[in-house]
MOPAC internal coordinates of N, CA, C and O (Angstrom, degrees):
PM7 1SCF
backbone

  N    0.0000 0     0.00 0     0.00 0    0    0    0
  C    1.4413 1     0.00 0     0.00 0    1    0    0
  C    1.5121 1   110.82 1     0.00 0    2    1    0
  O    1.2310 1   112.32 1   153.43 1    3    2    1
  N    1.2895 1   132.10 1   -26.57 1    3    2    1
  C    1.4951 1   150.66 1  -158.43 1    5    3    2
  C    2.0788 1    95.03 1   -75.79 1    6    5    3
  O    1.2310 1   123.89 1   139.45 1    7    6    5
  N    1.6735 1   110.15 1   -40.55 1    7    6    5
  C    1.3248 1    95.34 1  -179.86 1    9    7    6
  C    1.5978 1   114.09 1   -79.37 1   10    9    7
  O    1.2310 1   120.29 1   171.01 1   11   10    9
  N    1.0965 1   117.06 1    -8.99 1   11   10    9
  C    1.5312 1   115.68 1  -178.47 1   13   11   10
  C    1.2810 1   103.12 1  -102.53 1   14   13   11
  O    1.2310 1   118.16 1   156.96 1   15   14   13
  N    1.2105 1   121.12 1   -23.04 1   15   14   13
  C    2.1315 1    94.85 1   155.22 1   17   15   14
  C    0.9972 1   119.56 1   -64.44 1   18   17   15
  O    1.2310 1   118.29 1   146.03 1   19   18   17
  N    1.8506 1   120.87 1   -33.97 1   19   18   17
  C    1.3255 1   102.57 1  -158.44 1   21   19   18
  C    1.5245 1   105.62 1   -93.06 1   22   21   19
  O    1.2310 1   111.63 1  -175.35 1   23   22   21
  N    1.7275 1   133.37 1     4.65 1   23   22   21
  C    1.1801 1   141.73 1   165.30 1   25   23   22
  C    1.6466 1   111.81 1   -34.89 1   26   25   23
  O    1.2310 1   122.78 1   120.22 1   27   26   25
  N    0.9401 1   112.27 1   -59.78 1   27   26   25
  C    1.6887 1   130.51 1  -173.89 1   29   27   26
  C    1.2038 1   106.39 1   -71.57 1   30   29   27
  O    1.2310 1   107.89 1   113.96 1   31   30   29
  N    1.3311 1   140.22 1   -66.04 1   31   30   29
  C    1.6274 1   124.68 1   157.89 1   33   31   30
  C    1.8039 1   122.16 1   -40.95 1   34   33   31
  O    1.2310 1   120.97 1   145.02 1   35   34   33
  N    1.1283 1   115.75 1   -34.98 1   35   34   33
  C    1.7235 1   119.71 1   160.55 1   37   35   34
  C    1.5324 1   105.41 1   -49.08 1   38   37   35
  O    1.2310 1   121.19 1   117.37 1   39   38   37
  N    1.1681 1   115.33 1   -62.63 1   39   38   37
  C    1.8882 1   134.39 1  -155.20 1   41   39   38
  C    1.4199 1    84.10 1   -66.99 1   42   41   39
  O    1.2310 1   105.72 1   113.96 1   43   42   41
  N    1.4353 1   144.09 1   -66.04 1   43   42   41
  C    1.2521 1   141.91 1  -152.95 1   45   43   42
  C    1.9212 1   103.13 1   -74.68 1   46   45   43
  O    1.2310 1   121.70 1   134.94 1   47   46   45
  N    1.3730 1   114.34 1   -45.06 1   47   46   45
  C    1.1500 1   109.72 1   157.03 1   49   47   46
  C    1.2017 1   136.11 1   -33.94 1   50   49   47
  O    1.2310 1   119.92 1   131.17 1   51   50   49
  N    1.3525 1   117.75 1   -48.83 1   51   50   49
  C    1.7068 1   142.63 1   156.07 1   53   51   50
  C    1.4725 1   116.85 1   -25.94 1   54   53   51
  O    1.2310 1   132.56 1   142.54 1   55   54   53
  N    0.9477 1    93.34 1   -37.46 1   55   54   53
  C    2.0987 1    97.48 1  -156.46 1   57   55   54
  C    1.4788 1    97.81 1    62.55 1   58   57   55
  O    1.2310 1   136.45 1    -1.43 1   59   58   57
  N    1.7874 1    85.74 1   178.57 1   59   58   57
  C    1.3151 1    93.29 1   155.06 1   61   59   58
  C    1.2287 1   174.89 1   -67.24 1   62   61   59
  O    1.2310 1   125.71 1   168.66 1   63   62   61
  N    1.6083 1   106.64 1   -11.34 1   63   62   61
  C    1.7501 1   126.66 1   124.79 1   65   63   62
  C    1.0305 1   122.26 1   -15.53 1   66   65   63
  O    1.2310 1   125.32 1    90.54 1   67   66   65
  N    1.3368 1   107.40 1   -89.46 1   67   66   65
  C    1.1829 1   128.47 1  -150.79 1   69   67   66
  C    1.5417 1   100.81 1   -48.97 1   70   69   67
  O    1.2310 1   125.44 1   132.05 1   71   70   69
  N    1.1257 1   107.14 1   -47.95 1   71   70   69
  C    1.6685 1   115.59 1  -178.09 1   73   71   70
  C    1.3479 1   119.77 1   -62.66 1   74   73   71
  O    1.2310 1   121.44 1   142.06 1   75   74   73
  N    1.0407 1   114.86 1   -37.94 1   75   74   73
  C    1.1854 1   138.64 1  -174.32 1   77   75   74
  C    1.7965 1    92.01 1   -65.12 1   78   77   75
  O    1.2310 1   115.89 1   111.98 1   79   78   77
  N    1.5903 1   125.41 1   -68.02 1   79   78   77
  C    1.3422 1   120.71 1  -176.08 1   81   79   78
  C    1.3869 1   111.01 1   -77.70 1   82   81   79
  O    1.2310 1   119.13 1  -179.67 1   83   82   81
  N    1.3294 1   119.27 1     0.33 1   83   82   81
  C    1.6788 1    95.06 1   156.94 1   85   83   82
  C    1.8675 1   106.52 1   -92.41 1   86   85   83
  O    1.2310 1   121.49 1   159.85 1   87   86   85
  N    1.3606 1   114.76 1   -20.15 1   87   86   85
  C    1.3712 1    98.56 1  -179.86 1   89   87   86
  C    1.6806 1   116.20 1   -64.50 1   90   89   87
  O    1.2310 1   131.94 1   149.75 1   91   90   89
  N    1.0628 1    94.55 1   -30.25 1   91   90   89
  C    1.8900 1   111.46 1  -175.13 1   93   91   90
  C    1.6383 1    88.43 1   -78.09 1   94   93   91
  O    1.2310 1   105.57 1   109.51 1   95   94   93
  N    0.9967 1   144.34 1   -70.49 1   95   94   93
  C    1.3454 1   137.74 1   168.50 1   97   95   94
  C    1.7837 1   119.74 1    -3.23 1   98   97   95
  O    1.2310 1   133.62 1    96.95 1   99   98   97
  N    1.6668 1    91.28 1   -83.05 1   99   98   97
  C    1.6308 1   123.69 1   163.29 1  101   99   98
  C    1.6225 1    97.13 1   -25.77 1  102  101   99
  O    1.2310 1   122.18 1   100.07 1  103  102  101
  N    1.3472 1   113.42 1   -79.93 1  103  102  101
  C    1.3940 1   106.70 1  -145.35 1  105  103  102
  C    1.4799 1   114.39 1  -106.69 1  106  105  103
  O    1.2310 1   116.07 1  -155.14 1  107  106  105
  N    1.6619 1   125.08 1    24.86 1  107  106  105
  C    1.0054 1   142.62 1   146.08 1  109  107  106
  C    1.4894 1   118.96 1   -46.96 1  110  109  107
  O    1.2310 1   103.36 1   122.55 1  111  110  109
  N    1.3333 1   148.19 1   -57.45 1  111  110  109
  C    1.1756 1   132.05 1   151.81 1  113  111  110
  C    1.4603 1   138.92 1   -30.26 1  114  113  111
  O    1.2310 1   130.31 1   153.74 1  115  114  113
  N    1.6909 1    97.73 1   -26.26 1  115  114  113
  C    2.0429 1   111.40 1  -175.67 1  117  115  114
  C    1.4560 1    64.44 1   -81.02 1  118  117  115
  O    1.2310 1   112.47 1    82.36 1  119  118  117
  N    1.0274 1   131.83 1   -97.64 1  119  118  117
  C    1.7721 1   144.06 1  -136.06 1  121  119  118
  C    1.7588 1   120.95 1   -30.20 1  122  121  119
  O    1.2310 1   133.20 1   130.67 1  123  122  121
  N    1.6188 1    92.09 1   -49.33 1  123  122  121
  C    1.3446 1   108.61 1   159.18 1  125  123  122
  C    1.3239 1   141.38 1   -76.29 1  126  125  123
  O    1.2310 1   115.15 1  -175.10 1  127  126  125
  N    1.4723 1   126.81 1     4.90 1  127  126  125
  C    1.1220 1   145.14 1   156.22 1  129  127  126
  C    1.1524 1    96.27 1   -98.18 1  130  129  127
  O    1.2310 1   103.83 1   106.65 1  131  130  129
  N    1.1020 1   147.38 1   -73.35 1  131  130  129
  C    1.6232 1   137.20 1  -166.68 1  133  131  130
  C    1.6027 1   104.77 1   -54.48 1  134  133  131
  O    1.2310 1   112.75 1   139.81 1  135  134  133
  N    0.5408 1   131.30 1   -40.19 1  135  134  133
  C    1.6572 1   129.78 1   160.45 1  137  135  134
  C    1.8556 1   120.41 1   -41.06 1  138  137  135
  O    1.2310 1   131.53 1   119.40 1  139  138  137
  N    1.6195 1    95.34 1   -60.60 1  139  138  137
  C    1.2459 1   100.57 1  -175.91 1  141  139  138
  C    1.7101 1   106.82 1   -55.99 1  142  141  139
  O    1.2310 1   134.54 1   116.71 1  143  142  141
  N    1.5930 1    89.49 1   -63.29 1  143  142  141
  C    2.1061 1    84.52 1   163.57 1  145  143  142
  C    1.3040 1   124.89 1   -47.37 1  146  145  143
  O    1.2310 1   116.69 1   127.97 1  147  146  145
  N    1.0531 1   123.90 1   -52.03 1  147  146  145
  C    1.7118 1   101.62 1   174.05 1  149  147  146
  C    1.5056 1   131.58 1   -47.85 1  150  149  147
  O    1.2310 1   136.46 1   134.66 1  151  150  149
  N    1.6800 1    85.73 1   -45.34 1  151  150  149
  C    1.8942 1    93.48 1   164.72 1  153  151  150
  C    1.8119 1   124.89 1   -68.74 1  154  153  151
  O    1.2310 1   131.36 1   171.79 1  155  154  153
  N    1.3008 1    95.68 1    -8.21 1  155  154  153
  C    1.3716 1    68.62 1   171.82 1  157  155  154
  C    1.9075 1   111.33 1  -137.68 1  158  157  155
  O    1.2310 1   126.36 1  -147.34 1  159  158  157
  N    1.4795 1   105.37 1    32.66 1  159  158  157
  C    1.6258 1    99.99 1   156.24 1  161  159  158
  C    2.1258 1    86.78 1  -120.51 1  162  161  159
  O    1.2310 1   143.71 1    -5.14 1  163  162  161
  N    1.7566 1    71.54 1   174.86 1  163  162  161
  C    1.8341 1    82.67 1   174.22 1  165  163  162
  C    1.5972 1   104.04 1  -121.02 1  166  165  163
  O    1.2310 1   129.58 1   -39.52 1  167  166  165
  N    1.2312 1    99.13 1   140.48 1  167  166  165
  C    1.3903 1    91.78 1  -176.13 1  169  167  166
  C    1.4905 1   102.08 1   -82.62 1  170  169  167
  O    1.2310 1   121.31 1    -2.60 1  171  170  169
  N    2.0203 1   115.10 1   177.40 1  171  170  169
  C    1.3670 1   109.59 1   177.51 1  173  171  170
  C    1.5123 1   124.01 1   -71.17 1  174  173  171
  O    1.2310 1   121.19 1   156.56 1  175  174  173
  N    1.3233 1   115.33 1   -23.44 1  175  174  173
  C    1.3494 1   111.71 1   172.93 1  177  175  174
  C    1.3758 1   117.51 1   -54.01 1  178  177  175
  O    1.2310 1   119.86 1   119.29 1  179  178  177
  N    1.7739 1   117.86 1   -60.71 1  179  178  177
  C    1.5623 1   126.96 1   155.42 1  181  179  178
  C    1.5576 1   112.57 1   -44.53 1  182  181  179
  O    1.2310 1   107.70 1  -171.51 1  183  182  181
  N    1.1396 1   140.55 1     8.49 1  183  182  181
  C    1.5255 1    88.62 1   167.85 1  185  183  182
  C    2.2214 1    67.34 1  -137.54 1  186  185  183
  O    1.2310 1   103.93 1  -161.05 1  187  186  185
  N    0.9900 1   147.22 1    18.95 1  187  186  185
  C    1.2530 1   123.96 1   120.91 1  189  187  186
  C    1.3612 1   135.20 1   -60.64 1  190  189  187
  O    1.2310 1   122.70 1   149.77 1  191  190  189
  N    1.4344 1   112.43 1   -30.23 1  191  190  189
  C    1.2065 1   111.84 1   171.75 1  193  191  190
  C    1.6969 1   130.25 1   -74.38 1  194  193  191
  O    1.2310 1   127.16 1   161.64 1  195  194  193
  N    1.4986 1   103.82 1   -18.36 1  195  194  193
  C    1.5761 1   121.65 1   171.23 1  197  195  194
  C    1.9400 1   108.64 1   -85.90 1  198  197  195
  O    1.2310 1   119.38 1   152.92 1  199  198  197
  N    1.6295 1   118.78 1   -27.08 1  199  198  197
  C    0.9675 1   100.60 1   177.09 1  201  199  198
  C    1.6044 1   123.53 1   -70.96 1  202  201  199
  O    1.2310 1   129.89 1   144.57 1  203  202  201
  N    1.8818 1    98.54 1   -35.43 1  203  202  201
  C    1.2025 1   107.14 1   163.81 1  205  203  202
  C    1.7436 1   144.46 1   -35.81 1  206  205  203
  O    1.2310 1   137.96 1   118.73 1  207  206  205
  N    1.6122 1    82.81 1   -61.27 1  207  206  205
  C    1.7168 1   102.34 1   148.08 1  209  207  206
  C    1.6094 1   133.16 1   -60.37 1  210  209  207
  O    1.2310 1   121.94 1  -164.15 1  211  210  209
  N    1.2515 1   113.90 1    15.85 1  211  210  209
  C    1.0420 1   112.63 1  -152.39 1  213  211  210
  C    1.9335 1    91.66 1  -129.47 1  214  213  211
  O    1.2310 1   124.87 1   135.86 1  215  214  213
  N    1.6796 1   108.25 1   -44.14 1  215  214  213
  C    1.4165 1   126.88 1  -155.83 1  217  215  214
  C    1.9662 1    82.57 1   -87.12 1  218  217  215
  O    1.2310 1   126.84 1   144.36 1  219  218  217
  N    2.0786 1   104.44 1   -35.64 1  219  218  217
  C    2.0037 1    86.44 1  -173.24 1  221  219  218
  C    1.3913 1    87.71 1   -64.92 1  222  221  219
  O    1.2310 1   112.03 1   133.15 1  223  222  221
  N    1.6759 1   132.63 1   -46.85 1  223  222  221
  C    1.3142 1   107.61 1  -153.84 1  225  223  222
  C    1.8173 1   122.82 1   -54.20 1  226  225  223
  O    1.2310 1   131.64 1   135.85 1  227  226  225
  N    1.4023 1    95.13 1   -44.15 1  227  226  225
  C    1.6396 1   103.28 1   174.10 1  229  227  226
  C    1.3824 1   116.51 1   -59.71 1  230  229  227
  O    1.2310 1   106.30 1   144.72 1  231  230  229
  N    1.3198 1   143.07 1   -35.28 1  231  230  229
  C    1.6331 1   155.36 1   156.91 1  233  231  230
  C    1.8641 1    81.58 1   -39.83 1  234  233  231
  O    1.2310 1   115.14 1    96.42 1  235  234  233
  N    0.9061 1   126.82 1   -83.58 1  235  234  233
  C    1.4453 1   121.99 1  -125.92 1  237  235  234
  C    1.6846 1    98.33 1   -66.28 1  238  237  235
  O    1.2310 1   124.43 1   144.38 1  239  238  237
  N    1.7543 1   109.10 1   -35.62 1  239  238  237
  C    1.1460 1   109.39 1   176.66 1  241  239  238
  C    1.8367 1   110.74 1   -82.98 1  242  241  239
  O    1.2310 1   111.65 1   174.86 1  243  242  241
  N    0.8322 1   133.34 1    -5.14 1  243  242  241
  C    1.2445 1   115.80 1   126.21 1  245  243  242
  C    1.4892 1   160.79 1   -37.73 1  246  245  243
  O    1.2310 1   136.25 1   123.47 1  247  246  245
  N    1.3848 1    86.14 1   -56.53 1  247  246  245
  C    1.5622 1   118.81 1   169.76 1  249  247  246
  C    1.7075 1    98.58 1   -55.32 1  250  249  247
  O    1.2310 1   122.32 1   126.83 1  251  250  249
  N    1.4512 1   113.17 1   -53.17 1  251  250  249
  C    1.6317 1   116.37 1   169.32 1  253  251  250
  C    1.5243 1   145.21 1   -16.03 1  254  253  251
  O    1.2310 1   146.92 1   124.30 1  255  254  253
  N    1.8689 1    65.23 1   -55.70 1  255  254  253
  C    1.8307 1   104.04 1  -165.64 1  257  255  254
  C    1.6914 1   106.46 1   -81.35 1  258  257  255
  O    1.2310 1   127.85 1   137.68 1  259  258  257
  N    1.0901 1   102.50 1   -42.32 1  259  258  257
  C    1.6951 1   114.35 1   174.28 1  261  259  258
  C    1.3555 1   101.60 1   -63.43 1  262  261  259
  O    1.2310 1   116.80 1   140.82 1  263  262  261
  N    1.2629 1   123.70 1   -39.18 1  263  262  261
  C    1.7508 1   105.43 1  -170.30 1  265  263  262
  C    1.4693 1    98.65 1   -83.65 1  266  265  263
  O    1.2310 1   116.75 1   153.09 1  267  266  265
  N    1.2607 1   123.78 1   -26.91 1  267  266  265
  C    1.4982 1   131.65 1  -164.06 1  269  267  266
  C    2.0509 1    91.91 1   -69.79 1  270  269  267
  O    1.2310 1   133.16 1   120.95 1  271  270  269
  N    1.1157 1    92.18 1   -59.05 1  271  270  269
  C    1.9638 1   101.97 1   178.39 1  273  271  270
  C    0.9772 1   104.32 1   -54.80 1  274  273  271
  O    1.2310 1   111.26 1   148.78 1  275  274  273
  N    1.6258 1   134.06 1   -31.22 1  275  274  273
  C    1.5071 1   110.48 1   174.67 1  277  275  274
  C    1.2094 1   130.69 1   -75.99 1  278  277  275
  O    1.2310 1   126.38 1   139.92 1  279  278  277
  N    1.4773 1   105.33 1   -40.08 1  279  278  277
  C    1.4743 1   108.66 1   165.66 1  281  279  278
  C    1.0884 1   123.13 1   -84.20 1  282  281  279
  O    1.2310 1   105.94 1  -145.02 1  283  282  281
  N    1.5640 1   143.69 1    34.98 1  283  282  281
  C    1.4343 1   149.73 1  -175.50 1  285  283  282
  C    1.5736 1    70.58 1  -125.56 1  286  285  283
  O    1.2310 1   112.76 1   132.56 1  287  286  285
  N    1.4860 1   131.27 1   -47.44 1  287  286  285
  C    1.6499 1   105.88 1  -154.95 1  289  287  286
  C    1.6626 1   114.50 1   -74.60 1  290  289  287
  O    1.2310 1   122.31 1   145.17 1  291  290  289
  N    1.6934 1   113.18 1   -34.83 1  291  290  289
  C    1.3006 1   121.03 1   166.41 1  293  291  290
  C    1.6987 1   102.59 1   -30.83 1  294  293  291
  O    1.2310 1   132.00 1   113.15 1  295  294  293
  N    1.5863 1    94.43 1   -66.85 1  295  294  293
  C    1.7889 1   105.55 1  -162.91 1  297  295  294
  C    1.4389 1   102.77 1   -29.26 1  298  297  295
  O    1.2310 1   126.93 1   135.31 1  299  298  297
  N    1.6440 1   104.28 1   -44.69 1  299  298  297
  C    1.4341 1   110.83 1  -142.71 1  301  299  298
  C    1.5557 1   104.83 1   -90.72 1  302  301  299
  O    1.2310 1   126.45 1   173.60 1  303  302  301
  N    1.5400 1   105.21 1    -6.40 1  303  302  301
  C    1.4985 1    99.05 1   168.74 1  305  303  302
  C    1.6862 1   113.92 1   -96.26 1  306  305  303
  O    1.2310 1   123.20 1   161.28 1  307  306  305
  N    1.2326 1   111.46 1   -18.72 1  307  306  305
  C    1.5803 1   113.14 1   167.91 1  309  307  306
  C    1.6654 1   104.17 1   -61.89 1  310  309  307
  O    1.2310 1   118.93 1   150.80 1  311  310  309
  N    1.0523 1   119.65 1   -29.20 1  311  310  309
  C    1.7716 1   112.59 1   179.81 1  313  311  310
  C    1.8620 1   115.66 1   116.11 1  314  313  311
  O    1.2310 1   130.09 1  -157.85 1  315  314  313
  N    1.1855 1    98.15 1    22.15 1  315  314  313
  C    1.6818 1   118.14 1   169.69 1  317  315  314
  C    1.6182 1    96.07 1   -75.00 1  318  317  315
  O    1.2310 1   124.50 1   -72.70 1  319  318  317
  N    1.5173 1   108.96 1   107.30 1  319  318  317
  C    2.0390 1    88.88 1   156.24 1  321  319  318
  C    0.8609 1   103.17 1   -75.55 1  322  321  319
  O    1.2310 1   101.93 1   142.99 1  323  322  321
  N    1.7569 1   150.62 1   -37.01 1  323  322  321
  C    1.1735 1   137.70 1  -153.54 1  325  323  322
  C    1.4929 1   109.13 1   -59.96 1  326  325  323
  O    1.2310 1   126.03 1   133.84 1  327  326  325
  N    1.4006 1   106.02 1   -46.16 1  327  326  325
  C    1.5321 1   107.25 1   178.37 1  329  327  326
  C    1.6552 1   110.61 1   -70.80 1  330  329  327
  O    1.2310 1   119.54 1  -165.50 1  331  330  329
  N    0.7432 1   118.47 1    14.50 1  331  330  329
  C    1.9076 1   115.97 1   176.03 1  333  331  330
  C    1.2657 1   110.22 1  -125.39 1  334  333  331
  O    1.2310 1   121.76 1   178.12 1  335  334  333
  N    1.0397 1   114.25 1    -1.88 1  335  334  333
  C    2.0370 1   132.22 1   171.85 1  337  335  334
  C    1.4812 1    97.34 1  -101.99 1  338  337  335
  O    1.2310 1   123.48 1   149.59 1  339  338  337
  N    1.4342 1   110.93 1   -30.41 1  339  338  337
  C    1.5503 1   115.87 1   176.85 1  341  339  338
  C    1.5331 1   119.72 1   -87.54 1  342  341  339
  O    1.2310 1   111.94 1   166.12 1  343  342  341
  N    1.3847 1   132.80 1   -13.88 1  343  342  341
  C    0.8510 1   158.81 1   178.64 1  345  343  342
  C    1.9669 1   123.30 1   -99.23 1  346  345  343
  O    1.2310 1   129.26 1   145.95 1  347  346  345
  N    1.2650 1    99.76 1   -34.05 1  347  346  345
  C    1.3522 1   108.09 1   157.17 1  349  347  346
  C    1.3636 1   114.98 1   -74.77 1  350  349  347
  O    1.2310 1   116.94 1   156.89 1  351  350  349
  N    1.3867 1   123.42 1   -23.11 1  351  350  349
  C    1.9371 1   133.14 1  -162.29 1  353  351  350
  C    1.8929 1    83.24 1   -68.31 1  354  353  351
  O    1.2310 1   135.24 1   120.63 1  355  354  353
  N    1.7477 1    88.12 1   -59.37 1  355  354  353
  C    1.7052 1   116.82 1  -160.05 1  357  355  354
  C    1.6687 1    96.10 1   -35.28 1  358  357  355
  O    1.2310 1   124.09 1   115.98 1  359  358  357
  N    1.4655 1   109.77 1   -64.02 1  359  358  357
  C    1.2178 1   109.51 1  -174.42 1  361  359  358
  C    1.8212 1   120.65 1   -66.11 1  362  361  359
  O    1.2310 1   124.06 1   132.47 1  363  362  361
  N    0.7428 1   109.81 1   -47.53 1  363  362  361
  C    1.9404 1   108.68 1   168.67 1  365  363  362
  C    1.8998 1    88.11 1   -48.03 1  366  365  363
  O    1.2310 1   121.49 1   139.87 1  367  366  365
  N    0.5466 1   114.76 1   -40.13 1  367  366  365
  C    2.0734 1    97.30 1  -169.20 1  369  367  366
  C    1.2554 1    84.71 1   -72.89 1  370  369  367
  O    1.2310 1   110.34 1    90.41 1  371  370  369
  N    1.7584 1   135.76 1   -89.59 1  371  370  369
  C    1.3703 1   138.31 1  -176.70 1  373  371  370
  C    1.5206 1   103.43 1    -2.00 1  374  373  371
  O    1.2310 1   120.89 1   115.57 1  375  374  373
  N    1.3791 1   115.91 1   -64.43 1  375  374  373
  C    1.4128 1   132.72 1  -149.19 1  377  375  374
  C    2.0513 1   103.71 1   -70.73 1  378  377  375
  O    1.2310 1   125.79 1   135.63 1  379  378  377
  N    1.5040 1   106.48 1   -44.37 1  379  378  377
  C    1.2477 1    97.57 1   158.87 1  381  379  378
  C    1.2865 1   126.46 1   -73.19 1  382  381  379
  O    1.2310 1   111.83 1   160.19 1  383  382  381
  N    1.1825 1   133.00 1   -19.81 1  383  382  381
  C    1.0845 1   116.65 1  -142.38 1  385  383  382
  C    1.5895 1   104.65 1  -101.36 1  386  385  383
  O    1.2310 1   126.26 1   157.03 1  387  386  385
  N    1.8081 1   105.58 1   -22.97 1  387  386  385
  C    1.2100 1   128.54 1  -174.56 1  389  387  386
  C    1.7335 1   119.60 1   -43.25 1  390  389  387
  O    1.2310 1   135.06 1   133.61 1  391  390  389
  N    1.8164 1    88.48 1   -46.39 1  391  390  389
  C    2.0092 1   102.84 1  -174.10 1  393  391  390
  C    1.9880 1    92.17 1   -65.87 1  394  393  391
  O    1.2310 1   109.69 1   158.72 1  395  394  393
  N    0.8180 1   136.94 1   -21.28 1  395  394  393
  C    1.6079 1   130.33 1  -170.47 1  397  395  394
  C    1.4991 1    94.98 1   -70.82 1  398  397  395
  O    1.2310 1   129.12 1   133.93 1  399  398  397
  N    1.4191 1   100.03 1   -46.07 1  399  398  397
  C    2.0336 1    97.14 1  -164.78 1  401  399  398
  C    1.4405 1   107.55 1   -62.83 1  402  401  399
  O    1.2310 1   125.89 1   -22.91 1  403  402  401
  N    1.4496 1   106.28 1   157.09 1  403  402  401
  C    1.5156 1   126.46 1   165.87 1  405  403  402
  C    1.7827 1   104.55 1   -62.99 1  406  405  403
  O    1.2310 1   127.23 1   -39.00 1  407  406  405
  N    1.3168 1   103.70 1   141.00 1  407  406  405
  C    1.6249 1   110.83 1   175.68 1  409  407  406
  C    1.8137 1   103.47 1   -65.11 1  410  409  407
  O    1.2310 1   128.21 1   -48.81 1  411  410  409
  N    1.6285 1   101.80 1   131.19 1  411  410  409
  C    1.4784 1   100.79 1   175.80 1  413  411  410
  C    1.6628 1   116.67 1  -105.28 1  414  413  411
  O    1.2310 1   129.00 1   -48.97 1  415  414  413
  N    1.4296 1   100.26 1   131.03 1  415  414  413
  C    1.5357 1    93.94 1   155.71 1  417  415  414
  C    1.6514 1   130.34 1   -71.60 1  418  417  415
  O    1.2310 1   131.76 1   -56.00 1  419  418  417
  N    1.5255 1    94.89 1   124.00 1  419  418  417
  C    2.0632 1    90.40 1   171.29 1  421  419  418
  C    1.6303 1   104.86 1   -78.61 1  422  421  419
  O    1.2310 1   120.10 1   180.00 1  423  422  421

């Protein structure tokens, strides 16, 4: 019983520092586990917000590929093979890349 009286005469000895760095002491382990968990789930807002970012990035490289296929197909009707070897590539990418996208309304 003798160390828990003299706890409170220690603490007041302390000031307010002192107290202060054993509380930060104390509850450094809660802090640092709750941390580690936060870092390592995603919440639903974050990983809607990454799929989002994820569906403009694939749109835009789409959007790419279609202008890239149009003008490889011109080429390829003036009588370029290169552009119709380039234009077949265009389409195998289009062609994967298509099942990732969201279904569009015309």
């Amino acid at each position: 019983m003798r160390p828990l009286f003299g706890l409170p005469l220690i603490l007041l000895g302390l000031g307010g520092c002192g107290v202060g760095t054993l509380v930060n002491v104390a509850t450094a382990p809660v802090r640092l586990t709750s941390k580690a968990i936060d870092l390592a789930t995603t919440s639903q807002s974050e990983a809607d917000e990454n799929r989002g970012r994820d569906l403009r990035r694939m749109e835009g490289r789409y959007g790419q590929l279609e202008r890239d296929y149009s003008k490889a197909a011109k080429r390829c009707a003036a009588g370029s093979e290169q552009s119709c070897a380039q234009r077949q590539a265009i389409r195998a990418e289009m062609d994967a890349l298509r099942p990732k996208l969201p279904a569009q309304s015309d």
